[in-house]
C-alpha positions as CSV (number, residue, x, y, z in Angstrom):
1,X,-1.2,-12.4,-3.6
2,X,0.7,-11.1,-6.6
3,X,3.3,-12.8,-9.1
4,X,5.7,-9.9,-7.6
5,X,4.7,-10.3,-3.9
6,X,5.8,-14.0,-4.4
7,X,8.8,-13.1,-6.1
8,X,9.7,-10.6,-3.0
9,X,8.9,-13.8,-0.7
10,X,11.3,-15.7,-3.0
11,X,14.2,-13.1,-2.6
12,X,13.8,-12.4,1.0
13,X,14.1,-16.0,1.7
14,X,16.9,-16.4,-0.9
15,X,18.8,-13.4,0.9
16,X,18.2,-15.4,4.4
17,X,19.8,-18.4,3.1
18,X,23.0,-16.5,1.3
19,X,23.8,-14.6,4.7
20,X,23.4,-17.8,6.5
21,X,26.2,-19.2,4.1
22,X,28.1,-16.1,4.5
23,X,28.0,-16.4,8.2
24,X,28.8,-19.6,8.5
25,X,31.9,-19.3,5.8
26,X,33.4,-16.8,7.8
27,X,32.9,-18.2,11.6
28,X,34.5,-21.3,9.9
29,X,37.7,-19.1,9.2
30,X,36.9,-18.1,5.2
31,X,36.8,-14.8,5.5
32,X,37.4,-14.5,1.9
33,X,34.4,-16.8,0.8
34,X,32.4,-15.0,3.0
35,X,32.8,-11.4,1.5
36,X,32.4,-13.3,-2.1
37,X,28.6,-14.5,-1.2
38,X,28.2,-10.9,1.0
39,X,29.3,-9.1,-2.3
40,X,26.8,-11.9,-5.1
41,X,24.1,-10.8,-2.5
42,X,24.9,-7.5,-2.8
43,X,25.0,-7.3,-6.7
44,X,21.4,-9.5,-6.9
45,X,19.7,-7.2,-4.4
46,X,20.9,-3.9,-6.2
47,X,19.8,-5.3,-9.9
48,X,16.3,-6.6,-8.1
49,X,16.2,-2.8,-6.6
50,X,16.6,-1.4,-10.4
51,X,14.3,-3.5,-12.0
52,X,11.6,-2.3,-9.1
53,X,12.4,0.9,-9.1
54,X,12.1,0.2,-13.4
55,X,9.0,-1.4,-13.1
56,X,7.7,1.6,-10.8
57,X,8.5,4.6,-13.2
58,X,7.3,2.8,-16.4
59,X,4.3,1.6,-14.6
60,X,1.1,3.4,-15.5
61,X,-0.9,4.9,-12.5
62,X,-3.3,2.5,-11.6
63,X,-6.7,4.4,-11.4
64,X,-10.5,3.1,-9.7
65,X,-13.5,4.8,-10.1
66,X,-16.5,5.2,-7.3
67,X,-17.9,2.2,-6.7
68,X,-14.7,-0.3,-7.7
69,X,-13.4,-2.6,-5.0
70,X,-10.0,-2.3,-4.3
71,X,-8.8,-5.2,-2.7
72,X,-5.7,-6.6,-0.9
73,X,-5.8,-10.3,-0.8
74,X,-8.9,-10.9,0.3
75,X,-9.9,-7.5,2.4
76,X,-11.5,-5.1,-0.1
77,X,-12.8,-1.5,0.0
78,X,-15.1,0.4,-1.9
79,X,-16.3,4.0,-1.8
80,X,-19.7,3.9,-2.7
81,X,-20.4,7.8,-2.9
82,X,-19.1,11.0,-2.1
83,X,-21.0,13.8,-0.9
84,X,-19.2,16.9,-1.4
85,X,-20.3,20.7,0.3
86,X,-18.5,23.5,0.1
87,X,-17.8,26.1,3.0
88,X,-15.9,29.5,2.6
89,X,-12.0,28.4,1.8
90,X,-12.6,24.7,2.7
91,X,-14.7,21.7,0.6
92,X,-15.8,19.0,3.0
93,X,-15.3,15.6,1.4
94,X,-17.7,12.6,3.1
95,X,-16.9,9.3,1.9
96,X,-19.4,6.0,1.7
97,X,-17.1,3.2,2.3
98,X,-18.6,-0.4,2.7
99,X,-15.5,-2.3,3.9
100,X,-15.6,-6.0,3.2
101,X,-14.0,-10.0,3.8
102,X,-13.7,-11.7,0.2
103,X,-12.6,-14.6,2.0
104,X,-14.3,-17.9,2.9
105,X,-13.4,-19.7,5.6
106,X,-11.0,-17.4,8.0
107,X,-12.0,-13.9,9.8
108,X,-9.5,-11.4,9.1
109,X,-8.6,-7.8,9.3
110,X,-6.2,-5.2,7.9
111,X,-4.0,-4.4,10.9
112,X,-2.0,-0.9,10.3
113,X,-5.1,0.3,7.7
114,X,-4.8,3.5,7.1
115,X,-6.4,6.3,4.6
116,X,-6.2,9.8,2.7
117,X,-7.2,12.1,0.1
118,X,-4.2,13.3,-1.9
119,X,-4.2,15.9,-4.6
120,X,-2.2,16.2,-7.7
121,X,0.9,17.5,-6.0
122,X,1.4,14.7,-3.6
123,X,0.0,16.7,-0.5
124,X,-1.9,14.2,1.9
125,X,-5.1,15.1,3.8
126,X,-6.2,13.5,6.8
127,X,-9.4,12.1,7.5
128,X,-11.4,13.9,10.5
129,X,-11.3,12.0,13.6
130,X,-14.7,10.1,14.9
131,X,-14.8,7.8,17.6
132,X,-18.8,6.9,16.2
133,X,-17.1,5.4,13.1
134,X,-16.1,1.7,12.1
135,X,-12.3,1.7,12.0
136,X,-10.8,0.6,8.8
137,X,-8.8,-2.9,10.5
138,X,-12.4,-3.8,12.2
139,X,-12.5,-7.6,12.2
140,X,-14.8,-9.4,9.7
141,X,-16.2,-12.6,9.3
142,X,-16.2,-14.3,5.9
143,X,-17.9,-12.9,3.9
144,X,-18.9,-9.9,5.8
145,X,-19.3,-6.0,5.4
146,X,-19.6,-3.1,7.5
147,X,-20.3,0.5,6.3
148,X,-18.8,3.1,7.2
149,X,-18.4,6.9,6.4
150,X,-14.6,9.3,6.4
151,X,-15.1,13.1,6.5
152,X,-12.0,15.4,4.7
153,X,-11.3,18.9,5.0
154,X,-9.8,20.2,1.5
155,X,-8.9,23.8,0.9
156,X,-11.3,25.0,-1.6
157,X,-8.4,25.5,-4.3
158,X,-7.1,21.8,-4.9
159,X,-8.5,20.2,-8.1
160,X,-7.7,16.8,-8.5
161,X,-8.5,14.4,-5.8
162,X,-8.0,10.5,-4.7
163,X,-8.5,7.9,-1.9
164,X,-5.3,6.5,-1.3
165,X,-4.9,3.4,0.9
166,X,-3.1,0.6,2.4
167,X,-2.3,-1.5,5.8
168,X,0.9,-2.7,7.5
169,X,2.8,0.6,6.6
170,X,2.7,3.8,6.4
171,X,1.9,5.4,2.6
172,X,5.1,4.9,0.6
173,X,7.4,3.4,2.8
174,X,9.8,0.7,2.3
175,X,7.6,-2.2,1.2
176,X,6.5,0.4,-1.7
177,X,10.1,0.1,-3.0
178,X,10.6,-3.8,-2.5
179,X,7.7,-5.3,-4.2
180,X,8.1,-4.6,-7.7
181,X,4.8,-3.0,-9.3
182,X,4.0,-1.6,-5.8
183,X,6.2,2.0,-5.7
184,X,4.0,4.3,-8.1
185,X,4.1,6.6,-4.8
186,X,8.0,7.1,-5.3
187,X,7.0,8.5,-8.8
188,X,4.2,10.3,-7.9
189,X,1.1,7.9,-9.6
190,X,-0.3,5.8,-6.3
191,X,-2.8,3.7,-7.1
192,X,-6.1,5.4,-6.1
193,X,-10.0,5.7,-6.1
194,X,-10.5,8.7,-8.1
195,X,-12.8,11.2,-6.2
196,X,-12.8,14.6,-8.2
């Protein structure tokens, strides 16, 4: 867990605890005291939006190469290789992953995992669907890995391509924009694996 996924825990709890006061200020007949906290909450969560959304745009697009683990906490992936053929308009992209627990003493899984190839204008491809594959929230064991391979259909003219992915959301949705350092989708540089 990150410094700014703390920091999000920090302010969503903080923001719990100020609407609790501001609910109990105005149930209690302070109507004014209430709208005083409701409007300091309001001003705290705007300046945490702008420095987020600050942190985003100046943020360099974090890039990984073939063969880097990405992790989130403790569940990781890697694409280990990319084979890559080429059929009249389309290029067929299939993807090595090896899927794996860094953890040590608890199973886990990434519920909501999800993945895509995305080119240099934002445009997302879908992997192909195959009931013969290891899904990407399969539960593993500490320590444990499973292989795994992801075929994508690209149209033959895209040039730059990455593996974007995540779990517990959809791809740039409104987690993206809360934790600060995590919303290089809203400016068009995701983190990703770097493929071509």
């Amino acid at each position: 867990m990150s410094p700014f996924d703390l920091l999000f825990l920090a302010v969503l709890l903080a923001t719990m605890v100020t609407v609790a006061l501001a609910a109990t200020a105005a149930i209690r007949g302070r109507p004014r005291r209430a709208s005083r906290i409701f409007a300091g909450l309001s001003a705290c969560l705007g300046g945490y939006l702008v420095l987020a959304m600050a942190v985003d745009f100046d943020k360099p697009q974090h890039e990984l190469h073939i063969g880097d683990p990405w992790c989130f906490d403790d569940w990781c992936l890697t694409v280990a290789k990319v084979d890559r053929s080429v059929a009249a308009s389309e290029v067929n992209y299939e993807l090595h992953l090896e899927i794996f627990s860094r953890a040590r003493r608890v199973a886990q899984r990434a519920r909501g995992a999800w993945i895509y190839l995305i080119d240099d204008r934002g445009h997302l491809y879908s992997p192909e669907s195959d009931p013969r594959a290891a899904p990407l929230d399969v539960r593993l064991e500490p320590g444990e890995s499973v292989t795994t391979l992801r075929n994508f259909r690209v149209p033959s003219e895209v040039g730059r391509l990455g593996l974007i992915t995540g779990h517990g959301g959809r791809y740039c949705g409104a987690m993206n924009l809360l934790i600060i350092g995590a919303g290089g989708c809203l400016f068009g540089k995701p983190a990703l694996v770097r493929i071509q």
